[in-house]
N, CA, C and O of each residue as an XYZ file, in Angstrom:
496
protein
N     247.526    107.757     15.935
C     246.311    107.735     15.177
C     245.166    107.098     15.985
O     243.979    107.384     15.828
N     245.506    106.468     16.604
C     244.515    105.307     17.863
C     243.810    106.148     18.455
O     242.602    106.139     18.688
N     245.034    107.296     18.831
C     244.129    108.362     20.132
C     243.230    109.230     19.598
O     242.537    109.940     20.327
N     243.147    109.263     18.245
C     242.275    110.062     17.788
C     240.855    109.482     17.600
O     239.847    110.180     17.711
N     240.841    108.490     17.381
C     239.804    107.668     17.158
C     239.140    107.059     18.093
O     238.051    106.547     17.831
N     239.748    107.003     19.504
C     239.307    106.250     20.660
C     237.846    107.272     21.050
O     236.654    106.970     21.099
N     238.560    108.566     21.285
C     237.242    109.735     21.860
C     236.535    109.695     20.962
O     235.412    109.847     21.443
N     236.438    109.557     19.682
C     235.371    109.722     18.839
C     234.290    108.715     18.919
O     233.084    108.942     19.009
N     234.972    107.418     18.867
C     234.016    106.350     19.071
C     233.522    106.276     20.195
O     232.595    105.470     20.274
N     233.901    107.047     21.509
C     233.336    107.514     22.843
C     231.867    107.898     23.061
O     230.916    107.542     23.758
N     232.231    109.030     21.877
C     231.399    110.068     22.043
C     230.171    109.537     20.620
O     229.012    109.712     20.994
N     230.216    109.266     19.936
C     229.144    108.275     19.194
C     228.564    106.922     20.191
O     227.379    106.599     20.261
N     229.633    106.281     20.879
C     228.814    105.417     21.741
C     227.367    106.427     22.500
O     226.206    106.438     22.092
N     227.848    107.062     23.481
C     227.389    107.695     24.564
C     226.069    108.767     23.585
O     224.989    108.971     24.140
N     226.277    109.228     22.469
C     225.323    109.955     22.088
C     224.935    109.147     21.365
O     224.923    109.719     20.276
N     224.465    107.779     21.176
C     223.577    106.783     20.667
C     222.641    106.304     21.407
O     221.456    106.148     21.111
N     223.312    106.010     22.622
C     222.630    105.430     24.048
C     221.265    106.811     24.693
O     220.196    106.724     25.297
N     222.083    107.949     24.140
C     221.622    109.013     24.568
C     220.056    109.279     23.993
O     218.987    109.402     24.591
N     220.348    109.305     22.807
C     218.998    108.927     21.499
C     218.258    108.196     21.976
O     217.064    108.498     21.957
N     218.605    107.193     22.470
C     217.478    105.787     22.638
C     216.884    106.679     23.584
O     215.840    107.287     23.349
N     217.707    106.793     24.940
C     216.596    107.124     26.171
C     215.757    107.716     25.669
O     214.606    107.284     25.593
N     216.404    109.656     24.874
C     215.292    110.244     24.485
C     214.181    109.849     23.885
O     213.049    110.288     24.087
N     214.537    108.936     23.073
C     213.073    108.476     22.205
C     211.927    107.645     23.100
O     210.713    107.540     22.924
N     212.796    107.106     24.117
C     211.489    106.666     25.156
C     211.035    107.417     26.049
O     210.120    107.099     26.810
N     211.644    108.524     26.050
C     211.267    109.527     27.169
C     210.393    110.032     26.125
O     209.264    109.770     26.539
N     210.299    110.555     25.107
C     209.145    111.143     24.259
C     208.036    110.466     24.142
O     206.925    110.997     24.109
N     208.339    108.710     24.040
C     207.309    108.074     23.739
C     206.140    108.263     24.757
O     204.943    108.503     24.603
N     207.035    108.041     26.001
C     206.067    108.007     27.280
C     205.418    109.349     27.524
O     204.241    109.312     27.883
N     206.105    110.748     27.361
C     205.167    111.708     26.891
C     203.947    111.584     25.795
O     202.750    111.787     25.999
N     204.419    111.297     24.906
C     202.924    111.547     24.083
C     202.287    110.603     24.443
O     201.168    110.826     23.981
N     202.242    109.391     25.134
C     201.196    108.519     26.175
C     200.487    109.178     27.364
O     199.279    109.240     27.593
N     201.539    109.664     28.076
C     200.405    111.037     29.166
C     200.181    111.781     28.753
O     199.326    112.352     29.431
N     200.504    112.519     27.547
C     199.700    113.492     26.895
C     198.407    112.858     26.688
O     197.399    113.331     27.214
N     198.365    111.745     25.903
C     197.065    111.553     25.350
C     195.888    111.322     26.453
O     194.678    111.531     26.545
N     197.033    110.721     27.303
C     195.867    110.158     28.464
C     195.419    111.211     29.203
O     194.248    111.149     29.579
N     196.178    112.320     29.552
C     195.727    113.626     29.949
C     194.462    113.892     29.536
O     193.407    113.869     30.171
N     194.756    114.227     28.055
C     193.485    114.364     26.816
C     192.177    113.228     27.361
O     191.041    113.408     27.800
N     192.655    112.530     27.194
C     191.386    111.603     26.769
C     190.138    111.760     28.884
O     188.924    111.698     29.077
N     191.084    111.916     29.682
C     190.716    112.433     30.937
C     189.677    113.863     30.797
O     188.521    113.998     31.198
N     190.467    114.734     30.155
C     189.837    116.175     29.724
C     188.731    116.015     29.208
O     187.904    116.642     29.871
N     188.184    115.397     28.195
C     187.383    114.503     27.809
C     186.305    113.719     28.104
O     185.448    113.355     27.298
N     186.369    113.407     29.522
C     185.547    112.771     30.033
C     185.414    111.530     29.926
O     184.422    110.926     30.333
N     186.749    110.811     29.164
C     186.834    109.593     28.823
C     187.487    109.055     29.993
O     188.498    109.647     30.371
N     186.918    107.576     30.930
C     188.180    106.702     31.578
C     188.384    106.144     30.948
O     187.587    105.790     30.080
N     190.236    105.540     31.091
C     190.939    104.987     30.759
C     189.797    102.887     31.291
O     188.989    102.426     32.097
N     190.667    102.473     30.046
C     189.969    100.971     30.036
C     190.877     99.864     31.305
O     190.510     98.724     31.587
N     192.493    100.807     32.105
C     192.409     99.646     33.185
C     192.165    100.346     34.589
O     192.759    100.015     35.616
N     191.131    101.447     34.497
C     190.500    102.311     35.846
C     189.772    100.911     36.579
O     189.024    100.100     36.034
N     190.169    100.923     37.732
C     189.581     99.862     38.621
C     188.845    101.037     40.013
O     189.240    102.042     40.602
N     187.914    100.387     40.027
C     187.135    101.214     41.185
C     187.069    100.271     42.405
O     186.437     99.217     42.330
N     187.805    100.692     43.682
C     187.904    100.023     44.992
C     187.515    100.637     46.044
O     187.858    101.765     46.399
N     186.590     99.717     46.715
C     185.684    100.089     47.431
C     186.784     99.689     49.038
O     186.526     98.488     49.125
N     187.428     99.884     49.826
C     188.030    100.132     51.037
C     186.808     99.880     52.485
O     186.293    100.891     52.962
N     186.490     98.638     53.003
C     185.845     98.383     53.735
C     186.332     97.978     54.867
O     187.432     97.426     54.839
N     185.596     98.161     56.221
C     185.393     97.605     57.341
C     184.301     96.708     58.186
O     183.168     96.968     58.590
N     185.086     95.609     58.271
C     184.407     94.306     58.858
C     184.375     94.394     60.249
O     185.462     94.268     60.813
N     182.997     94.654     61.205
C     183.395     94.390     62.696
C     182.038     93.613     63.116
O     180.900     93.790     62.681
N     182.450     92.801     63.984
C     181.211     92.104     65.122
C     181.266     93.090     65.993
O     182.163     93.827     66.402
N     179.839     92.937     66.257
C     179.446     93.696     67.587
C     178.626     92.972     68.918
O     177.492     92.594     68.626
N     178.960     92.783     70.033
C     178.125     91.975     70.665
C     177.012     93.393     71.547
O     177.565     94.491     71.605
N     175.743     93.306     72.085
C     174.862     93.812     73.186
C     174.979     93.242     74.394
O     174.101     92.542     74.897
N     176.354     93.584     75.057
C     176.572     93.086     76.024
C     176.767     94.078     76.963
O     176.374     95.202     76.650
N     177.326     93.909     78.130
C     177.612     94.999     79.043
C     179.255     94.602     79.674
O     179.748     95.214     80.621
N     179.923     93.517     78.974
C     181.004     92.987     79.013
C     182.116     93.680     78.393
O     182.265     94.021     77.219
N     182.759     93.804     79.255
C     183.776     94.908     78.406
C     184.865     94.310     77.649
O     185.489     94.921     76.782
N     185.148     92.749     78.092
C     185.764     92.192     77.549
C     185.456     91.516     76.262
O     186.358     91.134     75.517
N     184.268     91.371     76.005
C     183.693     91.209     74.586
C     183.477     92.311     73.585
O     183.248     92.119     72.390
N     183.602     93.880     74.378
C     183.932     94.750     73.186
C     185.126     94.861     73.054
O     185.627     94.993     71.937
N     185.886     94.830     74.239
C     187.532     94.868     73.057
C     187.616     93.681     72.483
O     188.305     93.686     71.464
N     186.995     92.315     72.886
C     187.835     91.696     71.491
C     187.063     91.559     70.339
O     187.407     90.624     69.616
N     185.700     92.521     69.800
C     185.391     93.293     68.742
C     185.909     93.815     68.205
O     186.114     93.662     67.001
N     186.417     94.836     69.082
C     187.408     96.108     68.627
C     188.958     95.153     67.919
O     189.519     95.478     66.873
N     189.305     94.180     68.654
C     190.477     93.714     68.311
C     190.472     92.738     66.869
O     191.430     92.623     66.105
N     189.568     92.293     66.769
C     188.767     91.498     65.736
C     188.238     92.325     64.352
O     188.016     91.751     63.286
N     188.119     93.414     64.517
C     187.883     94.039     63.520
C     188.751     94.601     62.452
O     189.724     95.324     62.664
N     188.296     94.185     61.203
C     189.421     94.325     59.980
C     189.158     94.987     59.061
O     187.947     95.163     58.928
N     190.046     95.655     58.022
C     189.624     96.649     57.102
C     190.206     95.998     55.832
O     191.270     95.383     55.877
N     189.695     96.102     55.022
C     190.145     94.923     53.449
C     189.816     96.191     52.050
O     189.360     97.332     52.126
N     190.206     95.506     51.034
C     190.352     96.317     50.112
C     189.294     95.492     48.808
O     189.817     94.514     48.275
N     188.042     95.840     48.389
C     187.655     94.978     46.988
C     187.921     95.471     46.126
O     188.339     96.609     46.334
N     187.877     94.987     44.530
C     187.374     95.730     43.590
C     185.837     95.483     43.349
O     185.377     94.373     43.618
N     185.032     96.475     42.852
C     183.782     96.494     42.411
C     183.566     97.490     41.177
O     184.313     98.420     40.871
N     182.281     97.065     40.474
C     182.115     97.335     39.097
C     181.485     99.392     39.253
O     180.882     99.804     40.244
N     181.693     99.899     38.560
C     181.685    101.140     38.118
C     179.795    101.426     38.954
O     179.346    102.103     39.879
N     179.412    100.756     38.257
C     177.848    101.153     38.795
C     177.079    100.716     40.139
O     175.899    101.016     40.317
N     177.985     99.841     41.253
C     177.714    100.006     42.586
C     178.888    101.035     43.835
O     178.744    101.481     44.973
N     180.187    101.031     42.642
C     180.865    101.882     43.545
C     179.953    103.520     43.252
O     180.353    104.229     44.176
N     179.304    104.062     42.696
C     178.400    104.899     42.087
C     177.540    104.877     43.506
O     177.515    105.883     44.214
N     177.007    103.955     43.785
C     175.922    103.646     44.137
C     175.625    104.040     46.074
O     174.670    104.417     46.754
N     177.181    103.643     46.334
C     177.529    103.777     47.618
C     178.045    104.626     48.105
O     178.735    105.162     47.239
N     178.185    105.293     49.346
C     178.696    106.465     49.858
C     179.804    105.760     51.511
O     179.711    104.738     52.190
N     180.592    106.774     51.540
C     181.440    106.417     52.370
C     180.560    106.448     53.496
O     179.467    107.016     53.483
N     181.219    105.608     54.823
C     180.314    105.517     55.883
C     179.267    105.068     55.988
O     178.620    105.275     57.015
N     178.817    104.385     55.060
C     177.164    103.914     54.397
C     177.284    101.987     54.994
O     177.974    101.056     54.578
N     176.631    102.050     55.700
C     176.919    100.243     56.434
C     176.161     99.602     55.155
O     175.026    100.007     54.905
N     176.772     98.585     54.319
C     176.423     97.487     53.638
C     175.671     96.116     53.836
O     174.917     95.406     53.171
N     176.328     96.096     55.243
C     176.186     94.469     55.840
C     175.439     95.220     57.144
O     176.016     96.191     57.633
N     174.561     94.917     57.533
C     173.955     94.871     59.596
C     173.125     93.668     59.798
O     171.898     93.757     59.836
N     173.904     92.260     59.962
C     173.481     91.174     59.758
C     172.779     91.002     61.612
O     173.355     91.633     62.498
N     172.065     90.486     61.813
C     171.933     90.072     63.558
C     172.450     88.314     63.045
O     172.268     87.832     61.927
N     173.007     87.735     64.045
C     173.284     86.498     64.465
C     172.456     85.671     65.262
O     172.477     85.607     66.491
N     171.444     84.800     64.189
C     170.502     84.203     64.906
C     171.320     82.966     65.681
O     171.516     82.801     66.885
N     171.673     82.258     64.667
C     172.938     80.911     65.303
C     173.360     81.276     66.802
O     173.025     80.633     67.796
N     174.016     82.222     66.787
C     174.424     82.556     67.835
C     173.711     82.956     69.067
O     174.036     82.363     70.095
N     172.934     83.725     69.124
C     171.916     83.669     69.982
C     170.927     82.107     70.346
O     170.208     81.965     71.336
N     171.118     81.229     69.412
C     170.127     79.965     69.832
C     171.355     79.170     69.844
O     170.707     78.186     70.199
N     172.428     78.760     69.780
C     173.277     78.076     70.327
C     173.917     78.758     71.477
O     174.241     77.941     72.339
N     174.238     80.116     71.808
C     174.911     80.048     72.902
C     174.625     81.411     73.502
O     175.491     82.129     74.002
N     173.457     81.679     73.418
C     172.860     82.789     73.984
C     172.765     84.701     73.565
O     172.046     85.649     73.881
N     174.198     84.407     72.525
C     174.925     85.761     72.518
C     174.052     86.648     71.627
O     173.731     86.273     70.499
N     173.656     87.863     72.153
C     173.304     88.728     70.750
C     174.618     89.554     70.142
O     175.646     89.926     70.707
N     174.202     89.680     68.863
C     175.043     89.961     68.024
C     174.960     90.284     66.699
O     174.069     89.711     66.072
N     175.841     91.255     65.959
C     175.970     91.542     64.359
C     176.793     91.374     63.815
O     177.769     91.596     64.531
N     177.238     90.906     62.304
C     178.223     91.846     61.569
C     177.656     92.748     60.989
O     176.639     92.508     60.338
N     178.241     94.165     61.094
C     178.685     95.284     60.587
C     179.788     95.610     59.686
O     180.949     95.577     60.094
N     179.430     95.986     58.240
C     180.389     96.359     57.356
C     180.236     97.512     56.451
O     179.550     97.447     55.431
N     180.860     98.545     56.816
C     180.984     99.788     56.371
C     182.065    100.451     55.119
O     183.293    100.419     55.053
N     181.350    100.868     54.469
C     182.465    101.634     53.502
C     183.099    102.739     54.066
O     182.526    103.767     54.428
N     184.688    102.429     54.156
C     185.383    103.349     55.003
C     186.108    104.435     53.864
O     186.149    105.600     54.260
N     186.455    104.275     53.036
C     186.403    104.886     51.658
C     186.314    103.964     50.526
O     186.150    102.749     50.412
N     186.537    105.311     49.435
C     186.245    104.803     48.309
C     187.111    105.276     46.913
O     186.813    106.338     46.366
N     188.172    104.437     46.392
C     189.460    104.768     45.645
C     189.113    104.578     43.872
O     188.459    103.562     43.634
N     189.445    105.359     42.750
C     190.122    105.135     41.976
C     191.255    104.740     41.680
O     192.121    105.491     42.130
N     191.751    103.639     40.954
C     193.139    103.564     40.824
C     192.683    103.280     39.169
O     193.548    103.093     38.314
């Protein structure tokens, strides 16, 4: 009588467990459904972050070759977030920053900039 009852309660375990997944697998459908929708729409979603992908480089006016590679080596690319209506505002390749370096030139002769460019520009 045992053996009859063992597979049954098997097979009610396993098609209970089975239920659950499905019901979260549906849930999470009608969540990208909606969000699909609400995209179609013209609506963004409220945790759309807009990141602006930049590059930081010094530049010296030198004729030193060893001060442009360690520009070149010195130069870094970083990731911000920024608000909806300046990522709007900016275009890739568009320099932000073209600072000249007065300090530097009156303490130790050097001319010089930072340069910082929008290298792209991401939705997430």
């Amino acid at each position: 009588m045992n053996k009859i009852f063992l597979p049954f309660l098997v097979m009610i375990a396993v098609t209970s467990c089975h239920n659950a997944e499905v019901d979260t697998l549906k849930k999470e459908n009608a969540l990208l459904s909606q969000q699909i929708a609400d995209l179609h729409q013209g609506k963004t979603p409220a945790k759309t972050k807009y990141i602006l992908k930049l590059h930081l480089k010094q530049s010296h006016f030198s004729l030193s070759i060893k001060k442009h590679l360690k520009d070149y080596a010195n130069s870094i690319d970083f990731e911000i977030p920024v608000d909806k209506e300046y990522f709007d505002s900016v275009k890739e390749g568009e320099k932000i920053v073209d600072k000249f370096r007065f300090g530097s030139l009156v303490l130790s002769g050097s001319f010089g900039d930072w340069e910082m460019t929008v290298k792209e520009k991401v939705i997430r």
